[in-house]
mmCIF entry with sequence, helices, sheets and N, C-alpha, C, O atoms, coordinates in Angstrom:
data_MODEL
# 
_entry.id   MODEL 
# 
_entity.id                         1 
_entity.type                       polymer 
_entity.pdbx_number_of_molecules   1 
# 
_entity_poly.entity_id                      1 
_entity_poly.type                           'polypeptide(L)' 
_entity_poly.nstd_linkage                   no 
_entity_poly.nstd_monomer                   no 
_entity_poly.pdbx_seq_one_letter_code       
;(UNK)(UNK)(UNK)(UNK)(UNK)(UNK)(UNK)(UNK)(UNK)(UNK)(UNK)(UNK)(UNK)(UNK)(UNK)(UNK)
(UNK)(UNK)(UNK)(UNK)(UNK)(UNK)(UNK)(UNK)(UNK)(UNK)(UNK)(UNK)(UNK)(UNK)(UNK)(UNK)
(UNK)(UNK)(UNK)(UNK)(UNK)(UNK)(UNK)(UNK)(UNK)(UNK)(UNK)(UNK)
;
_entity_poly.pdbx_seq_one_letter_code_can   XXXXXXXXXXXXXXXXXXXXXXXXXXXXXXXXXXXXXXXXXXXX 
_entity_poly.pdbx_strand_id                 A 
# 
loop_
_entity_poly_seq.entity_id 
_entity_poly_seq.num 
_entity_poly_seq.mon_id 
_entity_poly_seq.hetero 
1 1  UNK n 
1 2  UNK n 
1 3  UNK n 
1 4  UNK n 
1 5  UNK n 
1 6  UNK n 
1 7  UNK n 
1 8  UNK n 
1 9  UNK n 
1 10 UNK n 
1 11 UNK n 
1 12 UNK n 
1 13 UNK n 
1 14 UNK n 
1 15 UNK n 
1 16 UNK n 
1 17 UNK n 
1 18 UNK n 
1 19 UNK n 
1 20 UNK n 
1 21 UNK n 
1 22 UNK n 
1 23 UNK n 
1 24 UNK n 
1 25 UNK n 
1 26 UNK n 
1 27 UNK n 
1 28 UNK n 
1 29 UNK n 
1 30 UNK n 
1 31 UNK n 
1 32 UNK n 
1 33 UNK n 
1 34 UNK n 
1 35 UNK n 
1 36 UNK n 
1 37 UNK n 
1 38 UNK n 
1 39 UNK n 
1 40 UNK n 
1 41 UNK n 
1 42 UNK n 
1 43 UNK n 
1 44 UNK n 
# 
_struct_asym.id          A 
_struct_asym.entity_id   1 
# 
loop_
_struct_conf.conf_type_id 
_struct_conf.id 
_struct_conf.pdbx_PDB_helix_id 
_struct_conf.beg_label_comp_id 
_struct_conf.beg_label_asym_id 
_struct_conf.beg_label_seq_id 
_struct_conf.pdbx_beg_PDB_ins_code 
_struct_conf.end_label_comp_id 
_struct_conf.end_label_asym_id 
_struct_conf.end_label_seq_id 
_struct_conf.pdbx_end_PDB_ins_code 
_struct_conf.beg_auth_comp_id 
_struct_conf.beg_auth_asym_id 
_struct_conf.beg_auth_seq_id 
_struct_conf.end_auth_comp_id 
_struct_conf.end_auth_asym_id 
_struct_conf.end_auth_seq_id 
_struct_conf.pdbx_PDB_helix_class 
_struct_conf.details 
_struct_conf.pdbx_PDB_helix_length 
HELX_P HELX_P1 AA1 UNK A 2  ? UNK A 6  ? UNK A 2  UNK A 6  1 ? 5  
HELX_P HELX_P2 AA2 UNK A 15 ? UNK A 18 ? UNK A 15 UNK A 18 1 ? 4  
HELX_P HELX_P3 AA3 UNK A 25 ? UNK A 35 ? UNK A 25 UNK A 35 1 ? 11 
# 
_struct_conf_type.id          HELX_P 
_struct_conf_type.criteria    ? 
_struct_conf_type.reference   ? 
# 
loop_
_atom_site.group_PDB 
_atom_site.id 
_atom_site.type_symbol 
_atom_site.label_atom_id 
_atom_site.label_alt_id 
_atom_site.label_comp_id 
_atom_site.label_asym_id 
_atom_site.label_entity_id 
_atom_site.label_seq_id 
_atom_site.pdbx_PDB_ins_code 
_atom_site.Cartn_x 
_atom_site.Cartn_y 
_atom_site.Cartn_z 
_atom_site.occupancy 
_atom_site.B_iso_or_equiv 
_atom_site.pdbx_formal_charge 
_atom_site.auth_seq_id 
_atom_site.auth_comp_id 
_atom_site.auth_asym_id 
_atom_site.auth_atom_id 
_atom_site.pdbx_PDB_model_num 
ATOM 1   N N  . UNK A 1 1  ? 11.128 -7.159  2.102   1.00 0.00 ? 1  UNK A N  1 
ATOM 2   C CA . UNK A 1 1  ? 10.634 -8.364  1.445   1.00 0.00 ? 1  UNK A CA 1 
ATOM 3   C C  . UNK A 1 1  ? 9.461  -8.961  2.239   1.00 0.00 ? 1  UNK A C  1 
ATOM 4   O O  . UNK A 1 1  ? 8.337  -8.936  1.739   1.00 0.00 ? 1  UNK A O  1 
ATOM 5   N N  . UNK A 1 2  ? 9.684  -9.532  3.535   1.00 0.00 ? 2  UNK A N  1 
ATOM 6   C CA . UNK A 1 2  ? 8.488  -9.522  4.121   1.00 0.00 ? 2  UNK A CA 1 
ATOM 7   C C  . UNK A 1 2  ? 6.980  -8.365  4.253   1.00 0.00 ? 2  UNK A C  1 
ATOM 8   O O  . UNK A 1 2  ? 5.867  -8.789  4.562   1.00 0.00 ? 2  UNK A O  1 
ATOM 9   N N  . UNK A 1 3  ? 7.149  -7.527  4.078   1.00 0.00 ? 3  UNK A N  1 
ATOM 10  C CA . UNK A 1 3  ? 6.381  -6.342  3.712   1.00 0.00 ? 3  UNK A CA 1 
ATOM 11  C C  . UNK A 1 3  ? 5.874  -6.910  2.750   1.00 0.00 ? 3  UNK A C  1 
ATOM 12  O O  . UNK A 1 3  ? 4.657  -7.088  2.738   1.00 0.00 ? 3  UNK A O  1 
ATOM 13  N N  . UNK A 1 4  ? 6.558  -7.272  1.859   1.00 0.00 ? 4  UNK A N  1 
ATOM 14  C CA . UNK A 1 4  ? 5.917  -7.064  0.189   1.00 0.00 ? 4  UNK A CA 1 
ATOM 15  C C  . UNK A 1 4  ? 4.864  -8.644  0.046   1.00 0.00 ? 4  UNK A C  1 
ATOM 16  O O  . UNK A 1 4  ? 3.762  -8.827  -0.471  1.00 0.00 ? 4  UNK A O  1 
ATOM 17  N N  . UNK A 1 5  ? 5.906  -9.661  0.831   1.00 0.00 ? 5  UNK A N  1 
ATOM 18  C CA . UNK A 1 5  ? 5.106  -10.630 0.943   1.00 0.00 ? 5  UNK A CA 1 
ATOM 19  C C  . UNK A 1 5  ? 3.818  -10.880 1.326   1.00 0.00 ? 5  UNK A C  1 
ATOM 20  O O  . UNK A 1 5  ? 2.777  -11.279 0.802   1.00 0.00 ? 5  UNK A O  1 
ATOM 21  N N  . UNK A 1 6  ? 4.302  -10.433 2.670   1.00 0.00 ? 6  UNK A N  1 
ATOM 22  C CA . UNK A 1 6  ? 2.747  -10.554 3.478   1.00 0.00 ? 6  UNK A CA 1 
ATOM 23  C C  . UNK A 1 6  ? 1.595  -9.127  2.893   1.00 0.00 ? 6  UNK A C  1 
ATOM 24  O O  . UNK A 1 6  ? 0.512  -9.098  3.478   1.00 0.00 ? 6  UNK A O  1 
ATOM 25  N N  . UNK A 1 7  ? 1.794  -8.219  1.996   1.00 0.00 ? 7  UNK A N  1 
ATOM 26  C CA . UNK A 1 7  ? 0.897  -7.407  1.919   1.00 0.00 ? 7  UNK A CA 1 
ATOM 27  C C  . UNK A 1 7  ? 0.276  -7.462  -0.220  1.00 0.00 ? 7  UNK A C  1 
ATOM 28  O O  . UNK A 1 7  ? -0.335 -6.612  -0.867  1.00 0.00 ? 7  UNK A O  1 
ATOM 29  N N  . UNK A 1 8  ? 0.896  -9.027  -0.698  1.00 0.00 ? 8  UNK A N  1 
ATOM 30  C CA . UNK A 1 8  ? 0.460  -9.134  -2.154  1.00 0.00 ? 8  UNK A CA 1 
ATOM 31  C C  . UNK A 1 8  ? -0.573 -9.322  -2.036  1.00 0.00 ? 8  UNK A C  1 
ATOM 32  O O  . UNK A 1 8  ? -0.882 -9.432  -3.223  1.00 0.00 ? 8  UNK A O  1 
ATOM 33  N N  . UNK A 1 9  ? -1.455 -9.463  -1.505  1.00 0.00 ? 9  UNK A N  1 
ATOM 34  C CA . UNK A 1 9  ? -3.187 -10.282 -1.690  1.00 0.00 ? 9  UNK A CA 1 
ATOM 35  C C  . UNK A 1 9  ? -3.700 -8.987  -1.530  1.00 0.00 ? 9  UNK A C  1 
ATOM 36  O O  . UNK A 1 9  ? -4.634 -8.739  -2.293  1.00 0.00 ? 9  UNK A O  1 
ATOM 37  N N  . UNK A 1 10 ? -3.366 -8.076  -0.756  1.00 0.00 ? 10 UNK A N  1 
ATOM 38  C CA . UNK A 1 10 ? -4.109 -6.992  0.082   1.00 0.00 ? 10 UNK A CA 1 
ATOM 39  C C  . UNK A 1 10 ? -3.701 -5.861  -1.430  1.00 0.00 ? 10 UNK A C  1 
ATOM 40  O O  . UNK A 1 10 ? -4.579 -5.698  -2.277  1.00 0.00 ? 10 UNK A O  1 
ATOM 41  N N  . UNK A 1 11 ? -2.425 -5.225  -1.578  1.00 0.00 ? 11 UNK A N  1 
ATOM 42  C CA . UNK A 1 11 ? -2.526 -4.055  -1.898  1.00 0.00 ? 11 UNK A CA 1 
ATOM 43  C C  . UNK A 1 11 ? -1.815 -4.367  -3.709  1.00 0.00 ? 11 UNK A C  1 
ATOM 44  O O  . UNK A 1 11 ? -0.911 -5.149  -4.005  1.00 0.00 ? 11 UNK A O  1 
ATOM 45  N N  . UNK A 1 12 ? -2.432 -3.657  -4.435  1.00 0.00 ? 12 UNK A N  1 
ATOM 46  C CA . UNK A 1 12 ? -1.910 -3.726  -6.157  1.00 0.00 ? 12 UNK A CA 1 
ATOM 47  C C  . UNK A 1 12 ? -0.492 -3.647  -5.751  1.00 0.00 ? 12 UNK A C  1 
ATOM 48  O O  . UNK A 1 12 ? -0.033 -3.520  -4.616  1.00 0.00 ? 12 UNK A O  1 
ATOM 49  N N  . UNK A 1 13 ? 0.167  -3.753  -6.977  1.00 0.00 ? 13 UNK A N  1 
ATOM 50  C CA . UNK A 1 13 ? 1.425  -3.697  -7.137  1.00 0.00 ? 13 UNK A CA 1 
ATOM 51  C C  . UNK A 1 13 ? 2.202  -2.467  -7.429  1.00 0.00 ? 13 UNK A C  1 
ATOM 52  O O  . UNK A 1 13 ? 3.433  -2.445  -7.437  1.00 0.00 ? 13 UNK A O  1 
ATOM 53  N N  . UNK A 1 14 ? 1.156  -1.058  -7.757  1.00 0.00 ? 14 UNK A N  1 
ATOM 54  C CA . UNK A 1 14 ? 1.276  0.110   -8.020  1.00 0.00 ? 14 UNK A CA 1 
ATOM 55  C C  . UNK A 1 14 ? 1.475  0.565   -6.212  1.00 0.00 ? 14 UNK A C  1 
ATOM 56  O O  . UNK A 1 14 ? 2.340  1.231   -5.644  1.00 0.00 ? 14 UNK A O  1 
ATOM 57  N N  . UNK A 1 15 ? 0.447  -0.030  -5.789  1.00 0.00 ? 15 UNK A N  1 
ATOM 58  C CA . UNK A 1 15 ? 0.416  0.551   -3.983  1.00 0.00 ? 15 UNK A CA 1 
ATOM 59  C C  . UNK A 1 15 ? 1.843  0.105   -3.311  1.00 0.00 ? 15 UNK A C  1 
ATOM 60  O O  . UNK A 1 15 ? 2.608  0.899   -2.764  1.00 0.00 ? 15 UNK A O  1 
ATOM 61  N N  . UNK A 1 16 ? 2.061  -1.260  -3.444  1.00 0.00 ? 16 UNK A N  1 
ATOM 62  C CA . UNK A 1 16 ? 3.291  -1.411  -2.754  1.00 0.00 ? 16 UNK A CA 1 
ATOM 63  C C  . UNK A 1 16 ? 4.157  -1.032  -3.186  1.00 0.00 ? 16 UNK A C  1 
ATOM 64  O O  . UNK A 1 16 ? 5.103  -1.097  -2.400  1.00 0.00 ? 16 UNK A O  1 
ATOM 65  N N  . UNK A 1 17 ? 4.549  -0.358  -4.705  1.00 0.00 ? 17 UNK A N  1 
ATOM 66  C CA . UNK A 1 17 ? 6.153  0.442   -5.140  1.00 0.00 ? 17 UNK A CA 1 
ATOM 67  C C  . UNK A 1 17 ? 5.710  1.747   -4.652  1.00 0.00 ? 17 UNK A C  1 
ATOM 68  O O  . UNK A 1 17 ? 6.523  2.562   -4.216  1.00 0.00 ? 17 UNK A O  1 
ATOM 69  N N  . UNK A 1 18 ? 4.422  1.986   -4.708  1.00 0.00 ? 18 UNK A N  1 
ATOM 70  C CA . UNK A 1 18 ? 4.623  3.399   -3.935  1.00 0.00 ? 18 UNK A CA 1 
ATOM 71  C C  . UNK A 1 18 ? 4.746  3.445   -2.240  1.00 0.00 ? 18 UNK A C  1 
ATOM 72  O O  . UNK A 1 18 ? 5.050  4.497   -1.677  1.00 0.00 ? 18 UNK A O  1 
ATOM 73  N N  . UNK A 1 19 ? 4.551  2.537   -1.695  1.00 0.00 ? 19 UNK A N  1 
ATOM 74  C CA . UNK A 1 19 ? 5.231  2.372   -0.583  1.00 0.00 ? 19 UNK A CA 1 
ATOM 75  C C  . UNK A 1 19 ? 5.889  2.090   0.223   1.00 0.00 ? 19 UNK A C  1 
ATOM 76  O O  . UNK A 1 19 ? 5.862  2.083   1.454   1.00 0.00 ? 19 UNK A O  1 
ATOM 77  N N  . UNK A 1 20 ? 6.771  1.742   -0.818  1.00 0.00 ? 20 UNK A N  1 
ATOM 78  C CA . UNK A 1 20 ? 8.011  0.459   -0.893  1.00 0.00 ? 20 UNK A CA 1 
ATOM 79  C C  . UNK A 1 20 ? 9.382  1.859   -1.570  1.00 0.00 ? 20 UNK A C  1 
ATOM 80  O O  . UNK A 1 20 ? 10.604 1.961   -1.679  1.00 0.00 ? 20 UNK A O  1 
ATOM 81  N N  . UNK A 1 21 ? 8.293  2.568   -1.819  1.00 0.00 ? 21 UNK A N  1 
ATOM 82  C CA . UNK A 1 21 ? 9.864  3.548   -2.971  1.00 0.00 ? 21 UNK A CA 1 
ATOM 83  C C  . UNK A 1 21 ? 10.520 2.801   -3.756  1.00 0.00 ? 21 UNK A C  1 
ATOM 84  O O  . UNK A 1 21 ? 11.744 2.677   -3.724  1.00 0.00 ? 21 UNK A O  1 
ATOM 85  N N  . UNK A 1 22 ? 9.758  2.237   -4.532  1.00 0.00 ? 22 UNK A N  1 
ATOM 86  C CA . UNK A 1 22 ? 10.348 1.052   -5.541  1.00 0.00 ? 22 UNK A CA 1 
ATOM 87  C C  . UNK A 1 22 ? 9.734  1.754   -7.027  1.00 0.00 ? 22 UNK A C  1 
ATOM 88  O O  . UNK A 1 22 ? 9.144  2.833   -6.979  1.00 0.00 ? 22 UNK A O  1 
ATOM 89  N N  . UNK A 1 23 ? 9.912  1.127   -8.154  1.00 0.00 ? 23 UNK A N  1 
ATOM 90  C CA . UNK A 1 23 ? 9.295  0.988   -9.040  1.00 0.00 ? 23 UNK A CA 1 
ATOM 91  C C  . UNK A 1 23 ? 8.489  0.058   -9.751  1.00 0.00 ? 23 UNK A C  1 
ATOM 92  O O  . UNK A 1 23 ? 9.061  -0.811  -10.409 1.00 0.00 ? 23 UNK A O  1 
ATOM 93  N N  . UNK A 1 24 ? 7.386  0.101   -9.723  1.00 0.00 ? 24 UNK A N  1 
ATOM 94  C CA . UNK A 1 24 ? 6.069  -1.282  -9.865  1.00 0.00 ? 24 UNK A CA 1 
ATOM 95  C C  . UNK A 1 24 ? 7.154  -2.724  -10.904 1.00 0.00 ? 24 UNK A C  1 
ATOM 96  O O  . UNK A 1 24 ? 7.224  -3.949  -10.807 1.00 0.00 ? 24 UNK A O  1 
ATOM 97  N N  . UNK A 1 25 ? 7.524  -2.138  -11.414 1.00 0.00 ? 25 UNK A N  1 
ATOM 98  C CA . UNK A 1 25 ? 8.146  -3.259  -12.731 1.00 0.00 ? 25 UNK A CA 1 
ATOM 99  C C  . UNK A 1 25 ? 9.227  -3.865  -11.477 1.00 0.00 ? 25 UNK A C  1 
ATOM 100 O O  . UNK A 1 25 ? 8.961  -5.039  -11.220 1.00 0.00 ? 25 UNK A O  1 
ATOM 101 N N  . UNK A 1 26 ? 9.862  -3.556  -11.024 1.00 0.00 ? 26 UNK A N  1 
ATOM 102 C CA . UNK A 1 26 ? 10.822 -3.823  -9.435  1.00 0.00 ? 26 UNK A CA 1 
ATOM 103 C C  . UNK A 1 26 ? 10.128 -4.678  -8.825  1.00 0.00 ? 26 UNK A C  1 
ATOM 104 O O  . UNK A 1 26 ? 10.591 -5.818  -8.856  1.00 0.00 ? 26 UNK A O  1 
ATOM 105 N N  . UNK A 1 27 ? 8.830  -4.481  -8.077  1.00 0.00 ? 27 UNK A N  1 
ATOM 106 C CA . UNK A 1 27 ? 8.135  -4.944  -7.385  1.00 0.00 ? 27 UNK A CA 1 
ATOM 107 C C  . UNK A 1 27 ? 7.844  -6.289  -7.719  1.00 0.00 ? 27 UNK A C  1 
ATOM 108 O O  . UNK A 1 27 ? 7.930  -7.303  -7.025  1.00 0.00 ? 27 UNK A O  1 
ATOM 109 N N  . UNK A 1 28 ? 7.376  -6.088  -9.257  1.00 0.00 ? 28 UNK A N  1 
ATOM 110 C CA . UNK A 1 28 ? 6.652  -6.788  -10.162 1.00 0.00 ? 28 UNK A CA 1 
ATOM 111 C C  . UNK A 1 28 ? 7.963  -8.324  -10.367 1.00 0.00 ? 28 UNK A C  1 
ATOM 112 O O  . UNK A 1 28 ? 7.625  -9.452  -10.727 1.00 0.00 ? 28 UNK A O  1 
ATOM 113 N N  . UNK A 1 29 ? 8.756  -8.088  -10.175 1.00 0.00 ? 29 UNK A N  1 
ATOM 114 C CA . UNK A 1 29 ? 9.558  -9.350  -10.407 1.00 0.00 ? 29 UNK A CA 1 
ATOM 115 C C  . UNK A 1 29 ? 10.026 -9.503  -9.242  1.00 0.00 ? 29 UNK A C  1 
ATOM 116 O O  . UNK A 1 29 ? 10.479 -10.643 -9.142  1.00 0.00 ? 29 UNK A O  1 
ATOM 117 N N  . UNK A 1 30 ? 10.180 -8.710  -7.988  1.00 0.00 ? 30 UNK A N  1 
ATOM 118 C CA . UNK A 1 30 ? 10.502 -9.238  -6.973  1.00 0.00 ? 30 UNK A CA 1 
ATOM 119 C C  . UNK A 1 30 ? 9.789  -10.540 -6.740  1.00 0.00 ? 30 UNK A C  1 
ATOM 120 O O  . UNK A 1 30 ? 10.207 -11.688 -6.587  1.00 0.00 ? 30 UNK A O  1 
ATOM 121 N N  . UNK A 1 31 ? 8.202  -9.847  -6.768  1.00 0.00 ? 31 UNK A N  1 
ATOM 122 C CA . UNK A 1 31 ? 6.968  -11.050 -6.306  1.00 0.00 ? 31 UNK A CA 1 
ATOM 123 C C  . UNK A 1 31 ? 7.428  -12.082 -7.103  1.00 0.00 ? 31 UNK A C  1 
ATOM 124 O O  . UNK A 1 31 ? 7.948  -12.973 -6.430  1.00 0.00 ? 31 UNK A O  1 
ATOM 125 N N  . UNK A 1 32 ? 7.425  -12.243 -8.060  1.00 0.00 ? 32 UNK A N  1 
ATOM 126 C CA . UNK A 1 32 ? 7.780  -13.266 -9.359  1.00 0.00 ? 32 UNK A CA 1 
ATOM 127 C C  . UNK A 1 32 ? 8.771  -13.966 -8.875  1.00 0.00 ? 32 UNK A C  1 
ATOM 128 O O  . UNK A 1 32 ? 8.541  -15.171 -8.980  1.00 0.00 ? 32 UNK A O  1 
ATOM 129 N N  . UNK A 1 33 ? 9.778  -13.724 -8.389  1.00 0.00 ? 33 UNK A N  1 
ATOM 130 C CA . UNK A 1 33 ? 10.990 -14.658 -7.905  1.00 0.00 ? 33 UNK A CA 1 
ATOM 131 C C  . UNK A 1 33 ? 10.720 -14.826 -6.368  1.00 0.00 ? 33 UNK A C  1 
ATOM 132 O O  . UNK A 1 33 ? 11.810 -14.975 -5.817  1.00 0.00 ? 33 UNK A O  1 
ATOM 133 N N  . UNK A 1 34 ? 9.994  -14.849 -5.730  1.00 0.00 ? 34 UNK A N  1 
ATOM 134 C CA . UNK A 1 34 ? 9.156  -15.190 -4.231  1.00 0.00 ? 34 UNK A CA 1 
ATOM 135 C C  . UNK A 1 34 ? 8.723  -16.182 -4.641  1.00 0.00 ? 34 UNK A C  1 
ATOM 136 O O  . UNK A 1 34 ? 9.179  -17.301 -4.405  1.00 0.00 ? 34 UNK A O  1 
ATOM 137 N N  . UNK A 1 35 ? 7.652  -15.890 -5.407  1.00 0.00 ? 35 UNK A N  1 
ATOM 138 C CA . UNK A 1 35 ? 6.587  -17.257 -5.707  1.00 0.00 ? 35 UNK A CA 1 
ATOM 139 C C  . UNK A 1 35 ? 7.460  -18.432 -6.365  1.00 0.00 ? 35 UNK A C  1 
ATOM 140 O O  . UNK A 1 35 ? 7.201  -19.577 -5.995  1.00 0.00 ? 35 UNK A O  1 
ATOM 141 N N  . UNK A 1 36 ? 8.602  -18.211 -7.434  1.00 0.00 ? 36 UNK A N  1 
ATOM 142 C CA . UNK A 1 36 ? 8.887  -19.144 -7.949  1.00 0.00 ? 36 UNK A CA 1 
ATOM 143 C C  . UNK A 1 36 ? 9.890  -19.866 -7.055  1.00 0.00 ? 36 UNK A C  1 
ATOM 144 O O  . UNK A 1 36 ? 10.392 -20.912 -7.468  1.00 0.00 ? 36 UNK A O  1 
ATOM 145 N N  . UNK A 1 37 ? 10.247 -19.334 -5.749  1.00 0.00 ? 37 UNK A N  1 
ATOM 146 C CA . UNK A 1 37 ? 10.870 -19.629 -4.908  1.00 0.00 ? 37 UNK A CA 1 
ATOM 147 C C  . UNK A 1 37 ? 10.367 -20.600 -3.880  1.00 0.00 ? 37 UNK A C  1 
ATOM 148 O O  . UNK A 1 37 ? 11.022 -21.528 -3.404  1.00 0.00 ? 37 UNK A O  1 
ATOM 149 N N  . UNK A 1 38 ? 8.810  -20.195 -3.517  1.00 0.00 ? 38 UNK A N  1 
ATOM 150 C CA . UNK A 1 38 ? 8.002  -20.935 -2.817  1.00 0.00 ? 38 UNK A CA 1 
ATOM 151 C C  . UNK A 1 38 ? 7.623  -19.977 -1.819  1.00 0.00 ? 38 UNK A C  1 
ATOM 152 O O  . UNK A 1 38 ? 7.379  -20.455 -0.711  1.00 0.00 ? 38 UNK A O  1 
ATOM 153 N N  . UNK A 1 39 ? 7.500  -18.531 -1.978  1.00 0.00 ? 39 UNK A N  1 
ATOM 154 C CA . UNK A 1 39 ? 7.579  -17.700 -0.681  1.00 0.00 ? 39 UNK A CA 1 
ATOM 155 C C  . UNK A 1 39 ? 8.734  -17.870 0.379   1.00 0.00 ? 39 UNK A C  1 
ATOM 156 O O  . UNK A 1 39 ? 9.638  -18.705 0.407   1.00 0.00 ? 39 UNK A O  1 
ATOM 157 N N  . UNK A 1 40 ? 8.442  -16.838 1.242   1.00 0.00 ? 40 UNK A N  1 
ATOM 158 C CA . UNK A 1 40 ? 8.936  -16.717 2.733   1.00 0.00 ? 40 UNK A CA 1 
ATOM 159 C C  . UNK A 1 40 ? 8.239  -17.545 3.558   1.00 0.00 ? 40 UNK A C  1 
ATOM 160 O O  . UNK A 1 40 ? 7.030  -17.761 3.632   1.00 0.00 ? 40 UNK A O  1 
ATOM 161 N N  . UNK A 1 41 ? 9.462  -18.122 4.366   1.00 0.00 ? 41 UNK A N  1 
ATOM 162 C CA . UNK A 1 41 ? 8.419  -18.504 5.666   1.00 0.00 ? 41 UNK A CA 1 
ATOM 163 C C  . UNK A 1 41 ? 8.622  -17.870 6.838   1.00 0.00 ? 41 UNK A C  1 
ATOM 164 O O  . UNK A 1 41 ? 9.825  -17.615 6.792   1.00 0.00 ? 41 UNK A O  1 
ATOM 165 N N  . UNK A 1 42 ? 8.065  -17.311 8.209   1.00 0.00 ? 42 UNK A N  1 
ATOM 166 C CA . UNK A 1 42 ? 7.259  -16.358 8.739   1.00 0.00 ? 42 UNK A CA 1 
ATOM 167 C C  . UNK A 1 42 ? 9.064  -16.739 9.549   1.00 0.00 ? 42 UNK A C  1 
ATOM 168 O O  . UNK A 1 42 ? 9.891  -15.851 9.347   1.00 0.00 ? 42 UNK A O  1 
ATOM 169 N N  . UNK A 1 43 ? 9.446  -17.714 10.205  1.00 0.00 ? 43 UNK A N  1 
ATOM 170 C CA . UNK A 1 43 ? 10.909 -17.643 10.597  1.00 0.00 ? 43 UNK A CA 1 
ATOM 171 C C  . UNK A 1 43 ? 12.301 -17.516 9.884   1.00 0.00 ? 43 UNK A C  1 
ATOM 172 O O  . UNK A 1 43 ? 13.442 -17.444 10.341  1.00 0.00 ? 43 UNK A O  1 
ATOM 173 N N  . UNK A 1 44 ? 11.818 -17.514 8.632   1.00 0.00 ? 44 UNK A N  1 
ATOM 174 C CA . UNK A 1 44 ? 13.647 -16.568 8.266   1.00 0.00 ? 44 UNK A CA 1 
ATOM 175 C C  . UNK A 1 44 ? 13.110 -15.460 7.616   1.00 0.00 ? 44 UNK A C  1 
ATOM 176 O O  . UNK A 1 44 ? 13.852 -14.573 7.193   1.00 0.00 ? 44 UNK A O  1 
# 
């Protein structure tokens, strides 16, 4: 999760399920429930 966080600005969402071993639609709502969450913060 931190991975995915800190690397949304930088890499598509196709790049991080492929480097995540995820599937983009996976990915794709992970981010979605981050943001609607308010993100991570860098200590938990």
């Amino acid at each position: 999760m931190f991975y995915l966080w800190h690397h949304r600005k930088v890499l598509t969402i196709d790049e991080l399920a492929n480097r995540l071993n995820r599937e983009p639609k996976a990915v794709y709502e992970k981010l979605k429930q981050l943001l609607q969450k308010g993100g991570i913060s860098d200590a938990g």
